[in-house]
C-alpha positions in Angstrom: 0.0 0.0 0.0 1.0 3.6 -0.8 1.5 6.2 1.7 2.6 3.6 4.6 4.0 5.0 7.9 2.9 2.7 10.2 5.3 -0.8 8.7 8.5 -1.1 11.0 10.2 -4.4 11.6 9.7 -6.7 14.9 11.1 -5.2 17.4 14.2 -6.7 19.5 13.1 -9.6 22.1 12.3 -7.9 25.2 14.6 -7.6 28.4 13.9 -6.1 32.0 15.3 -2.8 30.6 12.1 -2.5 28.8 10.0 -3.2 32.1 11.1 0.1 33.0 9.1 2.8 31.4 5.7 0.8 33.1 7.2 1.3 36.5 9.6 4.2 36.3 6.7 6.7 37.9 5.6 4.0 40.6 9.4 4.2 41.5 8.6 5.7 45.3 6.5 3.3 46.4 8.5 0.6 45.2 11.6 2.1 47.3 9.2 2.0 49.9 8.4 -2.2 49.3 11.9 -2.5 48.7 12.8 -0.9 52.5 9.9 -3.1 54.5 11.3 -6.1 52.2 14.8 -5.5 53.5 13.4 -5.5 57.1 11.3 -8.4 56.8 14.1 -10.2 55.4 16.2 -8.8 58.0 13.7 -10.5 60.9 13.2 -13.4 58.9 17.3 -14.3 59.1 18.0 -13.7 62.4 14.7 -16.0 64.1 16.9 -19.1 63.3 19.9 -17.6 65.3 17.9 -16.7 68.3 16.5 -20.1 68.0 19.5 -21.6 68.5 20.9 -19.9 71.2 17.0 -20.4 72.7 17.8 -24.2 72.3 21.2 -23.7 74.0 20.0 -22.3 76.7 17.2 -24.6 77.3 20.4 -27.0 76.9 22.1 -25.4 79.0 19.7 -25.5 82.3 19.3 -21.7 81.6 17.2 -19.5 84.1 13.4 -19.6 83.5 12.9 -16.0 83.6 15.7 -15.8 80.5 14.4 -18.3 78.8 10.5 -16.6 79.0 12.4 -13.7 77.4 13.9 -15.2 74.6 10.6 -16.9 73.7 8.4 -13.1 74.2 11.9 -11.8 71.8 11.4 -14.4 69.4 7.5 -14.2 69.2 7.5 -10.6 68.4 10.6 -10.5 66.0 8.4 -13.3 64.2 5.1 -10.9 64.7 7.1 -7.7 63.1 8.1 -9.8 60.3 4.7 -11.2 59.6 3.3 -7.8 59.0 6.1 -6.5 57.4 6.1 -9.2 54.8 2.1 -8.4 54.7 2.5 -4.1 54.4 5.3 -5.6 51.6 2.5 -7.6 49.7 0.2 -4.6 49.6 2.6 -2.1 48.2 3.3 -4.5 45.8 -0.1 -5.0 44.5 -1.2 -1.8 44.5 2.1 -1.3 42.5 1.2 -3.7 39.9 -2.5 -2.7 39.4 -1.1 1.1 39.0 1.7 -0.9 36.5 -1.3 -2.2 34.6 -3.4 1.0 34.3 -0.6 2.8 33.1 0.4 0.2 30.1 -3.3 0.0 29.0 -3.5 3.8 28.7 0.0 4.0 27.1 -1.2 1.4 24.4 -4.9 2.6 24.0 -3.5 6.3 23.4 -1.1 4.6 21.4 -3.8 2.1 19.4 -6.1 5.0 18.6 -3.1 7.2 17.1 -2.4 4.5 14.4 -2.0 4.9 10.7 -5.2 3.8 9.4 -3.6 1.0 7.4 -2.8 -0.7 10.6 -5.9 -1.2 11.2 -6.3 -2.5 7.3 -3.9 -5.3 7.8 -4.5 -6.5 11.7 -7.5 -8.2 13.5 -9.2 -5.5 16.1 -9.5 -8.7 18.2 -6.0 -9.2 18.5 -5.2 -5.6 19.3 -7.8 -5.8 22.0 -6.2 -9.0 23.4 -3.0 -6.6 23.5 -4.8 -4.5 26.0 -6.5 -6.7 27.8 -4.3 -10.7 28.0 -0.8 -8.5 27.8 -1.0 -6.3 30.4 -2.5 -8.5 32.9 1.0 -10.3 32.5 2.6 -7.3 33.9 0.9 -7.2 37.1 2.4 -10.7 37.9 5.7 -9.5 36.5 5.5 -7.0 39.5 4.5 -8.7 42.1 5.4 -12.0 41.8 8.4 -11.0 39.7 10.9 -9.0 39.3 10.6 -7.6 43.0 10.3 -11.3 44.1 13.8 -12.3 42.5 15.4 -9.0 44.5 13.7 -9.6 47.9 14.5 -14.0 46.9 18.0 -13.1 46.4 18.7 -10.5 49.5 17.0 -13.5 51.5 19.4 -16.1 49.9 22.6 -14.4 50.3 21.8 -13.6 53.6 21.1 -17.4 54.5 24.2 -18.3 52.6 26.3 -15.9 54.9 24.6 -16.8 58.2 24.6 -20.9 57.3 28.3 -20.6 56.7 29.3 -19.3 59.8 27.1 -22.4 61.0 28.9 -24.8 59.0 31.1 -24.1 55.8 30.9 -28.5 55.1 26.8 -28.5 55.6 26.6 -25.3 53.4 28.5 -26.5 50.3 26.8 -30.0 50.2 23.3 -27.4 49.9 24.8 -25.4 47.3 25.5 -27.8 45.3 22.1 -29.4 45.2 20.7 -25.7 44.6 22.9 -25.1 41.4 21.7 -28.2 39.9 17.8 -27.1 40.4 18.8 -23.5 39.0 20.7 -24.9 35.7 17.4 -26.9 35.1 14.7 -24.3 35.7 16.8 -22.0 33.6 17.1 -23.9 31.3 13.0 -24.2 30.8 12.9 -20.5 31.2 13.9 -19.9 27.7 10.9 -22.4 26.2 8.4 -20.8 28.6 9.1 -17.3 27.1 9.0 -18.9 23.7 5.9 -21.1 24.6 4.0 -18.1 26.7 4.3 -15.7 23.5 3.1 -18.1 21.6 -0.3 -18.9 23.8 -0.5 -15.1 24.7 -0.6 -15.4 20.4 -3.3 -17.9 20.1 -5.4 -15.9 22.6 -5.5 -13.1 20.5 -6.4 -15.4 17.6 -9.9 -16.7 19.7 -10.6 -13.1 20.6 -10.7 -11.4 17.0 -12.3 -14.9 16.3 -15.2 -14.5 18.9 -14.8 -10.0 17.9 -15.6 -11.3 14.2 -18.5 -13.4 15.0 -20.6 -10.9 17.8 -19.6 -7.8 15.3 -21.9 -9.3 12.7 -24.3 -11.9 14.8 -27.2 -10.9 13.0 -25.6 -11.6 9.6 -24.4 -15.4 11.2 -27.9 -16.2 12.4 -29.8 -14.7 8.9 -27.8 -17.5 7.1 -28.1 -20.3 9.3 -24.1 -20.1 10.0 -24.1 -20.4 13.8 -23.2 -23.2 14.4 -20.3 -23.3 11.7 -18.5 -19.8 13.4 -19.5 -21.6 16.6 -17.1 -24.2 15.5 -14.9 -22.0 13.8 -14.6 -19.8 17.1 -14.3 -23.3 19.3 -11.7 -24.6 16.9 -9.4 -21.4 17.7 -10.1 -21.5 21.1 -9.2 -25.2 21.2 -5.6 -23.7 20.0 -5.2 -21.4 22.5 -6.0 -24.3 25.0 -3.8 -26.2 24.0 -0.9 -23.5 23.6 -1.5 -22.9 27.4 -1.7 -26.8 28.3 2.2 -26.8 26.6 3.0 -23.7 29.2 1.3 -25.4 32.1 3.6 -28.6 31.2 6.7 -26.4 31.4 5.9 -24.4 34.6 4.7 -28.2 36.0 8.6 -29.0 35.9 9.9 -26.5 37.7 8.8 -27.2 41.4 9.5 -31.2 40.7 12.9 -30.1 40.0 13.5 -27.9 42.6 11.6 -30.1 45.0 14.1 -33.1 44.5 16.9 -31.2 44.6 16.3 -29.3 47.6 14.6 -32.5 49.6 18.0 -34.3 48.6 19.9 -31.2 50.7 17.4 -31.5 53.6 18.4 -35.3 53.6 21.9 -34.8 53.2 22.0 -32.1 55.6 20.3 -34.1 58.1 22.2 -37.6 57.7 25.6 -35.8 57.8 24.8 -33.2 60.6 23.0 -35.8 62.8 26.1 -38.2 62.1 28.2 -34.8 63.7 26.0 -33.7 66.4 26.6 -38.1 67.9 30.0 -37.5 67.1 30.3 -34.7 69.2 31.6 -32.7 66.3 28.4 -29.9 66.1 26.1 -29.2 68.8 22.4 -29.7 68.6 21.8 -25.9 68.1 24.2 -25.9 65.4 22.1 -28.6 63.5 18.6 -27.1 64.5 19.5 -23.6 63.3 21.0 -24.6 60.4 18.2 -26.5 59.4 16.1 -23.5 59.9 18.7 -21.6 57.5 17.7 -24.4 54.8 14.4 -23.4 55.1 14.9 -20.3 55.0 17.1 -20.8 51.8 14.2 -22.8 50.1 11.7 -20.8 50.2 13.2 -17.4 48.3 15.1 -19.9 46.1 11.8 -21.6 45.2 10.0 -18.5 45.0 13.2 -16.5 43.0 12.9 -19.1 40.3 9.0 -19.7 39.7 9.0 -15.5 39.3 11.9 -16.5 36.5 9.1 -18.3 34.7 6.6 -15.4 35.6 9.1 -12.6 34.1 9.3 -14.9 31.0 5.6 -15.0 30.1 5.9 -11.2 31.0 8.8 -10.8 28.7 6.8 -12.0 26.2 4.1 -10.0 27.0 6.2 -7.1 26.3 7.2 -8.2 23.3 4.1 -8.8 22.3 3.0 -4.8 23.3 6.2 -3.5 22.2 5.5 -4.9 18.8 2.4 -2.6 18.8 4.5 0.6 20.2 7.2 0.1 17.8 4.7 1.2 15.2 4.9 5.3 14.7 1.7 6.8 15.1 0.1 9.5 13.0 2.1 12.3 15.1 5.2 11.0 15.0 6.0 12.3 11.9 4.5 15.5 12.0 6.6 17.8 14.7 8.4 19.4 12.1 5.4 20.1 9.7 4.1 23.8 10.0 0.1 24.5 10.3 -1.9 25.1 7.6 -2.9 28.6 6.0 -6.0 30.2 7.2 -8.6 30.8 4.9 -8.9 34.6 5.7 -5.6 35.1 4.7 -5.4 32.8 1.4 -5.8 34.0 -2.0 -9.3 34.2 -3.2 -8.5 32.9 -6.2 -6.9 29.5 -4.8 -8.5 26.2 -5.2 -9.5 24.9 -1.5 -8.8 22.1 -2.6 -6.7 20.8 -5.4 -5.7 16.5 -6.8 -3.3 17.0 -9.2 -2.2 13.7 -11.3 -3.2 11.7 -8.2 -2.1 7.4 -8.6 -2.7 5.6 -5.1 -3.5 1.7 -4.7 -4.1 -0.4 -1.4 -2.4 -3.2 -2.7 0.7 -3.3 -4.7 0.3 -3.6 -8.4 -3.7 -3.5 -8.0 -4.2 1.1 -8.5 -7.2 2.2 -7.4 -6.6 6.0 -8.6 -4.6 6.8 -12.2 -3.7 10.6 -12.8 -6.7 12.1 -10.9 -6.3 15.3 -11.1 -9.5 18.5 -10.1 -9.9 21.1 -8.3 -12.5 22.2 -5.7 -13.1 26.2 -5.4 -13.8 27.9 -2.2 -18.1 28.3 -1.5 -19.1 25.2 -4.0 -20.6 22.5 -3.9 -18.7 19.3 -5.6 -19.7 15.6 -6.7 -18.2 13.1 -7.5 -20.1 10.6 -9.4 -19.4 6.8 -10.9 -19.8 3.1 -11.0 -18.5 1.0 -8.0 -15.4 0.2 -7.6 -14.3 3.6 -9.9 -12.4 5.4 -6.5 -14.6 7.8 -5.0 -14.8 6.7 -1.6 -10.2 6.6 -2.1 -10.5 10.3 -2.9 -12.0 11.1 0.3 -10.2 9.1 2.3 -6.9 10.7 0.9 -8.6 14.3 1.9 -8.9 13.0 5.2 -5.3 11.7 5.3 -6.1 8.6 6.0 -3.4 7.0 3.1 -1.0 9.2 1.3 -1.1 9.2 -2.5 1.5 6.6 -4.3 1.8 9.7 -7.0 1.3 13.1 -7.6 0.0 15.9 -4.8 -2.7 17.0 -2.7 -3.0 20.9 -2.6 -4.8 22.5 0.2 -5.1 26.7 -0.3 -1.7 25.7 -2.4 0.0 23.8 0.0 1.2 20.2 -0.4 -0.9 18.5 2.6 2.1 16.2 3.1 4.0 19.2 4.5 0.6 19.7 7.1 -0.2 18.2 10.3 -3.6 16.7 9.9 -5.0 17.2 12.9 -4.8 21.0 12.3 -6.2 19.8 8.4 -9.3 17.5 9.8 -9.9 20.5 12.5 -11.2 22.6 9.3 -12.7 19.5 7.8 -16.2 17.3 8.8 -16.2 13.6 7.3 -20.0 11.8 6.9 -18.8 8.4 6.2 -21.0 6.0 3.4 -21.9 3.6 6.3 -22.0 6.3 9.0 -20.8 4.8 12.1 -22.4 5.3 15.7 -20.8 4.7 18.7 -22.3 2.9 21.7 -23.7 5.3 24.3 -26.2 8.2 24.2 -27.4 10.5 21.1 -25.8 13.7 22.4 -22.3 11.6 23.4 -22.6 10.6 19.6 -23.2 14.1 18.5 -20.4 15.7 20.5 -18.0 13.9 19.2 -17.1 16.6 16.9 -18.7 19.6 19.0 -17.4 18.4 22.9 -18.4 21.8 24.6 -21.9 22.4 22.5 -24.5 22.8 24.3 -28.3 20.7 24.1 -29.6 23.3 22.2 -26.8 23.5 19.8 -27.5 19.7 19.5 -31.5 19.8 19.3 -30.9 23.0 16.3 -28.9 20.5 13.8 -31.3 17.5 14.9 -33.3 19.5 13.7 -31.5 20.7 10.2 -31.9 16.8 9.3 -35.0 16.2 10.3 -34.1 13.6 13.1 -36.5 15.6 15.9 -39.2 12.5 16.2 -35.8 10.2 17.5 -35.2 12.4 20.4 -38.8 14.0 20.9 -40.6 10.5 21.2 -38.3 9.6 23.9 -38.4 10.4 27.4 -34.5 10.4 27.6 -34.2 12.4 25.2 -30.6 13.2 24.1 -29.7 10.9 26.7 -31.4 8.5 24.6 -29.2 4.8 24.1 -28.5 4.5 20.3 -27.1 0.5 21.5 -23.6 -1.0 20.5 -22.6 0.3 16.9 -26.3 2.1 17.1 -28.1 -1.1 16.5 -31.2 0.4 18.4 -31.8 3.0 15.5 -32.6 2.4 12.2 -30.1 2.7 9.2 -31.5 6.3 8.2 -31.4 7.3 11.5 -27.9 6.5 11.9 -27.2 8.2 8.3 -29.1 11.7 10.1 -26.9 11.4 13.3 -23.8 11.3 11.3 -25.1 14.4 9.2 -26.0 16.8 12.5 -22.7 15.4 14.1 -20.8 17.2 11.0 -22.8 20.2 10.8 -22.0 20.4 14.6 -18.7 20.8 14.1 -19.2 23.9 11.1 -16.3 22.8 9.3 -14.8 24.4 6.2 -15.0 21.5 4.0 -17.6 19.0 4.6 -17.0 15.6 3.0 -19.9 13.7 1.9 -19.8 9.9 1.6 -23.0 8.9 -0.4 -24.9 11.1 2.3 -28.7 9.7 1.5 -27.4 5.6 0.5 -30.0 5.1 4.1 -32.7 7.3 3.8 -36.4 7.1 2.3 -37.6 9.4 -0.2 -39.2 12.0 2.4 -36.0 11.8 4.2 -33.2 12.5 1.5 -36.0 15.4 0.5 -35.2 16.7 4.3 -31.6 16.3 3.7 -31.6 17.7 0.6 -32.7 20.7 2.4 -30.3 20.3 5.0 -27.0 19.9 2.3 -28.0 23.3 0.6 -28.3 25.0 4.5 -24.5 23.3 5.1 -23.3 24.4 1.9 -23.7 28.0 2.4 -20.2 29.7 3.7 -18.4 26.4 3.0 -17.4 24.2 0.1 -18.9 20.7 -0.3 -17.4 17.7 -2.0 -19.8 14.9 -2.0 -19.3 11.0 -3.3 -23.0 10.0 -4.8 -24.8 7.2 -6.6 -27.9 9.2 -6.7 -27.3 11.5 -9.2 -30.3 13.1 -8.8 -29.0 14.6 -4.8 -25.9 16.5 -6.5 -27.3 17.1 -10.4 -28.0 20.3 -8.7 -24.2 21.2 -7.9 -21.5 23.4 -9.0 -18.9 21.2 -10.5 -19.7 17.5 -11.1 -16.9 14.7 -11.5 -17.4 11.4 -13.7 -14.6 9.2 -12.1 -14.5 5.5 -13.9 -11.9 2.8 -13.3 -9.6 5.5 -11.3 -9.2 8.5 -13.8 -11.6 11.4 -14.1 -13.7 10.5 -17.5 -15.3 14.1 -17.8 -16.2 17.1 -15.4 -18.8 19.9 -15.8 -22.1 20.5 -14.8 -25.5 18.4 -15.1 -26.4 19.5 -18.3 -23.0 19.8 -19.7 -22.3 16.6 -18.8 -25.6 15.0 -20.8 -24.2 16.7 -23.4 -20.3 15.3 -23.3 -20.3 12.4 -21.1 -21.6 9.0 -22.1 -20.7 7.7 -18.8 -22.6 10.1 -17.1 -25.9 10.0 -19.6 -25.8 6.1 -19.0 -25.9 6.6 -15.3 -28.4 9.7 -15.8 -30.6 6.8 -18.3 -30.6 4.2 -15.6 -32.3 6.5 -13.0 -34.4 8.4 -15.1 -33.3 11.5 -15.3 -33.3 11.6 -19.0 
């Protein structure tokens, strides 16, 4: 396709670097986590030492009132750790769910700022997975994660150190057992990423798959076809089932193999240091608090390499979600452009608008637009006429930037629109697409979409203009009226209208017509009629029509066949000296 902004290659494979960005403003409160973890871990490690010397007293004959001391000590040290470990879990989770927020912000501003051919080549449902699936990942990433390996590791260097100044012998038999767990579990972290990218995949597959088959349910039930996309949907979802069951197989090996290994320490431990504590060799304490140590050990170790697995599937969650913020969005490109002319200031005598020698084509090889070349004056009112398939609805959609042309220019008040930023452009400009689109939620949330700040009787007065008063009037909510998901609760016509008052809401300089009336009965396209030659006045009009008898009233009429412009002129002119436009005329009866 022509015009493309939005291809750029995979990204790199994620790494923690890239986690940053998500947490970098949550970066006090995780300072905070990270001090209550150090002093949890801090009590956690030194219970097993006041153990020990608790059992040596007790060994010892010690005085009771000591001893009732060391156990009221030990109690609260293991109180103060309990809730430190609990005020730790809670920064952490509020953390992640303020991790999450942020991503799904960053990538819906992002998604909604996309070149529109993005949107041509991807499935909505797999961008909507994106934001939903993905970042969910990211919340376990935090809390489960990355902060678990740093709190795991403070905790296992900390037993290390404490269980060698137990017993250097006892601590390098438990090493070793804990290096062969790690090499394995690594080992499967690297097809868990793999394998979690791949299901995170898959469930974007099921949900455009079930997105596809709710967007047109009515279509699926009209021709019997429900059950077939129910299989079709299932059959995807079976997929993504079993993507997940080859994950859950992965992350199943990791606690066997840590579980062996570490069970052999504890059995090694306990053989040799019983076999020294008979021996005379290593007192009873010794044995009891280095046991405690091994626990101690396990549990971050345990926990430090089952957030390895977590960071992986969130790894590849970011991959995933980087591949969509790789993609430049409309702005990206347009810092450097400068804003366009003002009309008050441009030269009378300048085309508005202006195609000169125009080629564009969606798919390579396949043009949709040869040479097109017109030009639209200031105050008129332009059609553009032809078969299907001939390009008109393209020649809109390249006013709107939505492509860029493969050849040729674009003129606005004499300026190359590729050297504008389009926002500024589409300010000036109101679009009425051919199958005018309504959002879910109320009639005036639809309407202000354009306007945001007019006011109800702004919104009742171009109601009004096209004839849509009975849809607001004959319902006690009014404005506030429900128009239902894609405005399935109003008719086709009615949609059409809403579209029409939203773009004479928004008074724009050049209103753009997509076959404006395609909805509408006879009574109704009269009313709009009306309502185009009201909108026409103080602004310039190009509409795209099949019913020629709606623009054989305007200006400047454009023949467009197979992607050139056949013949221009007026309605009668064009009788005369267009074939094209006589046997489109013929078929509708206006000659």
């Amino acid at each position: 396709m022509c015009g493309e902004t939005g291809l750029v290659s995979r990204p790199q494979t994620a790494s923690l670097r890239d986690l940053w960005p998500h947490v970098r403003s949550h970066r006090v409160v995780l300072a905070a986590a990270a001090v209550v973890s150090l002093v949890a871990t801090g009590l956690a490690l030194v219970q097993p030492l006041m153990l020990r010397r608790l059992v040596d007293t007790v060994g010892a004959g010690g005085a009771e009132g000591a001893l009732g001391a060391a156990v009221l000590l030990l109690v609260a040290v293991t109180l103060a750790e309990a809730v430190g470990s609990a005020l730790q879990s809670y920064l952490l989770q509020r953390t992640a769910e303020g991790v999450v927020l942020d991503a799904r912000r960053s990538l819906v501003g992002h998604l909604l700022r996309l070149p529109i051919v993005e949107y041509d080549r991807r499935r909505l449902g797999d961008l909507i997975s994106r934001v939903g699936t993905d970042t969910t990942l990211l919340r376990a990433v935090v809390t489960s994660g990355l902060f678990e390996v740093v709190s795991s590791v403070l905790m296992f260097a900390g037993a290390v150190v404490l269980m060698a100044m137990v017993d250097v012998v006892l601590l390098l038999i438990t090493l070793l057992a804990v290096f062969v767990g790690a090499v394995g579990v690594i080992a499967l972290g690297r097809a868990i990423r793999r394998t979690s990218e791949r299901a995170q995949a898959k469930v974007g597959d099921m949900t455009a798959a079930v997105e596809r088959a709710l967007s047109a349910i009515r279509t699926l039930r009209a021709s019997r076809a429900t059950q077939r996309e129910t299989e079709r949907v299932g059959a995807s979802a079976r997929e993504a089932y079993l993507a997940g069951v080859q994950m859950a197989k992965l992350q199943s090996l990791v606690q066997p193999i840590m579980s062996i290994c570490i069970q052999g320490a504890f059995i090694a431990v306990l053989g040799f240091g019983g076999y020294r504590v008979a021996t005379g060799s290593m007192s009873l304490g010794d044995l009891m608090a280095f046991l405690l140590y091994l626990f101690v050990l396990v549990m971050p170790l345990a926990s430090a390499l089952q957030a390895f697995t977590t960071i992986q599937a969130g790894l590849a969650a970011l991959d995933r979600m980087g591949e969509v913020l790789a993609i430049p969005t409309e702005a990206n490109d347009e810092q450097a452009l400068r804003p366009l002319v003002s009309s008050e200031i441009a030269r009378d005598e300048e085309p508005l608008l202006e195609f000169d020698d125009v080629g564009f084509s969606y798919d390579e090889g396949v043009p949709v637009l040869r040479g097109v070349g017109f030009a639209v004056s200031r105050g008129t009112r332009t059609a553009i006429v032809g078969p299907s398939g001939a390009g008109k609805s393209t020649v809109l959609a390249l006013v709107e930037r939505f492509y860029e042309p493969c050849s040729g220019s674009i003129r606005m008040e004499g300026v190359d629109v590729r050297t504008l930023r389009r926002e500024e452009m589409r300010a000036r400009i109101a679009y009425v697409e051919q199958d005018a689109p309504v959002l879910a939620g109320s009639i005036a949330d639809n309407l202000r979409l354009a306007a945001p700040n007019a006011s109800d009787e702004e919104l009742m007065s171009a109601i009004e203009q096209v004839g849509l008063s009975e849809l607001v009037q004959g319902n006690p909510d009014g404005l506030a009226t429900e128009v239902g998901d894609e405005g399935i609760l109003v008719s086709g016509g009615q949609r059409q209208r809403l579209a029409w008052a939203r773009a004479l809401l928004a008074e724009p300089e050049l209103l753009l017509l997509d076959e404006p009336t395609s909805s509408v009965d006879s009574r109704t396209e009269q009313v709009l009629q009306e309502a185009l030659h009201d909108a026409a006045k103080g602004r310039t009009v190009l509409v795209v029509a099949h019913r020629l008898a709606t623009v054989a009233d305007s200006d400047h009429i454009i023949v467009v066949d197979d992607g050139r412009v056949q013949a221009t002129g007026t309605h009668e002119q064009l009788l005369l000296s267009s074939e094209l436009y006589r046997e489109l005329a013929s078929h509708q009866l206006l000659v």
